[in-house]
N, C-alpha and C positions, 0 to 999 in steps of 0.2 A: 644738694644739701643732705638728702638720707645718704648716699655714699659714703658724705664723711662724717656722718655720725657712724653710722655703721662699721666703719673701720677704725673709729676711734674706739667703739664697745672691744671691739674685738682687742685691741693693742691694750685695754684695761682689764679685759678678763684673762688671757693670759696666765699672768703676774696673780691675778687673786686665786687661781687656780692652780698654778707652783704651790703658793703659800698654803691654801687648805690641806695640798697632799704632804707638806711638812711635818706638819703638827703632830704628837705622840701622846700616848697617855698612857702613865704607868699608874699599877694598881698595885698591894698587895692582897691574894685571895689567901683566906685563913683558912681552916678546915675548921668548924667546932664544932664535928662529932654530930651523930643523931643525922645524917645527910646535910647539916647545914654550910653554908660556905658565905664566909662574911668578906664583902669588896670595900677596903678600907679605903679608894679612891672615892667613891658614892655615898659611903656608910649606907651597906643595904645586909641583910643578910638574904643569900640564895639557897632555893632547894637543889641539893643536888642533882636529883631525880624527882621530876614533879608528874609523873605517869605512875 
């Protein structure tokens, strides 16, 4: 019985594993000056240089 769960997991992770590495995200990064950089995917602003 674990055998064929076990090889069921497997035949299901697979597929869900293709699928994660598909996925994309696109962002646009603004400059607004002063080192700031705004991620219009997130709505965040970043430091450029935070050292």
């Amino acid at each position: 019985m674990l055998k064929i769960a076990s090889k069921y997991t497997g035949f299901l992770a697979i597929p869900v594993f293709a699928l994660g590495l598909a996925t994309s995200a696109n962002s646009a990064l603004i400059d607004r000056g002063n080192g700031m950089i705004y991620d219009s995917d997130q709505d965040l602003t970043w430091l450029q240089d935070a050292n």
